[in-house]
N, C-alpha and C positions, 0 to 999 in steps of 0.2 A: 504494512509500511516497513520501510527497512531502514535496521542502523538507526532508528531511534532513540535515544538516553532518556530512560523512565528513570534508571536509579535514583534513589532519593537522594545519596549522594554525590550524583552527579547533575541535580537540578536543584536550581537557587529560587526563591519565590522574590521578585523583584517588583510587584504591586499590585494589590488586590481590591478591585472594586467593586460599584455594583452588579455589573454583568456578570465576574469572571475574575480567574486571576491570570497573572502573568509571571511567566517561569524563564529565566534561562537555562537550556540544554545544550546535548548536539545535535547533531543531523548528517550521517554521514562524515564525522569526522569533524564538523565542521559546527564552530556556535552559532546554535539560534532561538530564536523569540518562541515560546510554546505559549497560545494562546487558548483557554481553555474556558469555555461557557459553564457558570452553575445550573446546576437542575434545579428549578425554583418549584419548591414543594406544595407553595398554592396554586398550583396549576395540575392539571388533570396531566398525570403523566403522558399520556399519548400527545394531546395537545402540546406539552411542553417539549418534547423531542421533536415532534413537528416543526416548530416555530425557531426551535434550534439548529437545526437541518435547515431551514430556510436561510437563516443570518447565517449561517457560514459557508453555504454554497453562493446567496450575495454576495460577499465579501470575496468569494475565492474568482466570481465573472467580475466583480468589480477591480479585481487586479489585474483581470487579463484584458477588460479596456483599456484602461489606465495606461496599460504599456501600448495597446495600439495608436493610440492619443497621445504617446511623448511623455506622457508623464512621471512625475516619478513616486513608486510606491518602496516598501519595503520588497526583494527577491521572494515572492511563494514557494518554501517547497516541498508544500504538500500538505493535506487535510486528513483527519481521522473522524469523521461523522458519528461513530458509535462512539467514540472515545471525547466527540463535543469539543475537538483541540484542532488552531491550524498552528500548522509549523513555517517559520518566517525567517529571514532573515535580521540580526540582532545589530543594530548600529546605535553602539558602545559609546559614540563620542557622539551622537546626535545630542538637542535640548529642544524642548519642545518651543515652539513661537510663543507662547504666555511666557514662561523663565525668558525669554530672550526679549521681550518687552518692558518685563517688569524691571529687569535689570537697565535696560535702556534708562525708565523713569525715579527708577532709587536713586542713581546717580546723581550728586548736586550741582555739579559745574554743567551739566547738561539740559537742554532745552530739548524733548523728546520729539517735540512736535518738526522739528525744524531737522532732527537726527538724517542724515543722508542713507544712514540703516536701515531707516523705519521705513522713510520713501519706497526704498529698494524693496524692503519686508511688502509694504504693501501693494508696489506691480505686482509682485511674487504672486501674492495669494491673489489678487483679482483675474491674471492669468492662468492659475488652474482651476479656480471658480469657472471663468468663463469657459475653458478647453471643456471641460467635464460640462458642464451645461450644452455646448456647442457639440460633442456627442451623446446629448439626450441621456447625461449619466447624473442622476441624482443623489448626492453624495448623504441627505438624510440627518447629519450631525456636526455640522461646521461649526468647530472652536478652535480658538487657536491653539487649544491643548491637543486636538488632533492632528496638527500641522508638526512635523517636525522638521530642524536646521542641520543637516548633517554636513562638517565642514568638508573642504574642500581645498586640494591645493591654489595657491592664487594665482600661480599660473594658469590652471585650466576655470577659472574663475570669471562667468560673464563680466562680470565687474570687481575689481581688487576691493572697494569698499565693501561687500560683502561677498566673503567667501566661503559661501552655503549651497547648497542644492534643498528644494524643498519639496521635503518628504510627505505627502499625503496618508495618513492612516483613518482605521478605526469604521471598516466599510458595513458593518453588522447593518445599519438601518439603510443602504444604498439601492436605490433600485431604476432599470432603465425605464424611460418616460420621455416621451414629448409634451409634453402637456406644463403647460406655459406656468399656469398657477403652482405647480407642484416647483418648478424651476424658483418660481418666486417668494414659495411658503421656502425655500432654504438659504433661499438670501437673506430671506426676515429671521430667520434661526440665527443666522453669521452675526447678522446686526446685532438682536438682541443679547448673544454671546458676547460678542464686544465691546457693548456696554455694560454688560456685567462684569467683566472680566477687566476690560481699561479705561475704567471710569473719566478717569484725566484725560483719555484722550478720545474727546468726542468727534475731531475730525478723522478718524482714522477709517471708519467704515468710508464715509466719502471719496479717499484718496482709494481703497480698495474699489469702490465703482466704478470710479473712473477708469481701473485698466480692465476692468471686466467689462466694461462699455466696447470696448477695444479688441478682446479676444471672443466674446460670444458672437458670431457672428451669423447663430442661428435663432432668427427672432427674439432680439434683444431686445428691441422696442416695446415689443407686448411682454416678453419675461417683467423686465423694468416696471409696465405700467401694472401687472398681476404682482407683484412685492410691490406695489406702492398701494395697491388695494386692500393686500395681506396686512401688510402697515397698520390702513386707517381701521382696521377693522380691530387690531390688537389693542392701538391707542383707547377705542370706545368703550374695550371690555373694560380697559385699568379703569376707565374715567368712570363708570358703570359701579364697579366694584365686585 
C-alpha cells in the first residue's frame, strides 16, 4: 500500500476497544481513520487470522454496497489484510448518535421525546436500517454508537433542523442475506441497544420502525413478523433466567 503514515509520530491512538484500536494517520497526504484488529491470543493462530480476514473483507463489500444503496459510510481507502488494518476516511467533526441523544436528554428545559431532532434522528436511522435490509445487507451490530452525525452545511441540509448526514460504521459483523430472520435478529439487536443505551426513551425504537416500515420495501412484513418472533423468544429467556 502506498503513502501510508506508520510512524509513530505521525499516528495518534484515538480509542481502543475490544476488537481493536483506532489510530489517526495519513493516507496519501491526506488524514485518516486506521482501523486495526487484535490478534486474540486464545484462539488458534490460523483460525484467528482467518476470522480476521473475514471481518475485514465484510466490512471492505460492506462499503462498497453501502455506496451502491445511497448510503453513507466513512470514504474506503484501502485495506492491509496482513497488517489486520483498513484505512478510512477520518470525520473530525462527526459525534456519534448516543453523545447526540444523550445530550438531547441531559438538557433540562428540554422534552426529548417531543425534540424535532430526535424525530428527524429517528427517520434517519429507520431509513438506513431499511435501505440496508431492502438490499439484503445485514449490518450485524446496530447501536447508536455505530451511527455517526457528521454536520453539514444548512444549506445543503434535508432539513435545517437538523444539519447532519448519517454516517453508518463498524461493518466487522455484516453479512449479505435474504433471509428474513437474520433481517429480524438485527432489528432485535437495534431494539435491545436502545434500550440499553436510552433508557428514558422507550418510544424511540417505535418511531425508528415506523420509517423502516417505509423504506424496506423488500419483505417487510415477514422481516417485521421474524423480530417480533426474535423478540418473544428473547423476552422468555429473561423471564426463564
Amino acid at each position: 500500500m502506498a503513502e501510508i503514515s506508520e510512524r509513530k509520530d505521525e499516528i495518534e491512538l484515538l480509542k481502543q476497544g475490544a476488537e481493536g484500536k483506532l489510530y489517526v494517520g495519513t493516507y496519501k497526504d491526506k488524514r485518516c481513520l486506521i482501523k486495526e484488529r487484535f490478534e486474540k491470543k486464545y484462539r488458534h493462530p490460523a483460525l484467528d487470522r482467518q476470522l480476521t480476514r473475514q471481518r475485514i473483507k465484510a466490512e471492505q463489500k460492506a462499503f462498497q454496497r453501502c455506496a451502491t444503496a445511497g448510503l453513507q459510510t466513512p470514504a474506503l481507502y484501502g485495506v492491509d489484510l496482513e497488517g489486520r488494518k483498513i484505512y478510512m476516511e477520518y470525520l473530525d467533526k462527526s459525534r456519534t448518535a448516543k453523545d447526540f441523544i444523550d445530550e438531547l436528554t441531559a438538557a433540562p428545559t428540554t422534552n426529548a421525546t417531543d425534540s424535532p431532532q430526535l424525530k428527524k434522528l429517528a427517520e434517519k436511522i429507520g431509513h438506513v436500517v431499511g435501505v440496508l435490509h431492502r438490499n439484503n445487507l445485514v449490518h450485524g451490530d446496530l447501536t447508536t454508537s455505530n451511527m455517526l452525525l457528521d454536520p453539514v452545511q444548512e444549506s445543503d441540509a434535508e432539513d435545517p433542523v437538523f444539519p447532519y448526514r448519517l454516517v453508518t460504521i463498524d461493518f466487522g459483523l455484516s453479512h449479505f442475506s435474504d433471509n428474513n430472520e437474520n433481517k429480524g435478529v438485527d432489528l432485535y439487536v437495534l431494539e435491545r441497544a436502545i434500550l440499553s443505551a436510552h433508557s428514558q426513551l422507550p418510544d424511540l425504537f417505535g418511531m425508528i420502525l415506523e420509517a423502516y416500515r417505509v423504506h424496506n420495501t423488500n419483505n417487510c412484513k415477514e422481516t417485521i413478523a421474524k423480530y417480533e418472533e426474535v423478540r418473544a423468544r428473547g423476552r422468555k429467556r429473561t423471564m426463564v433466567g
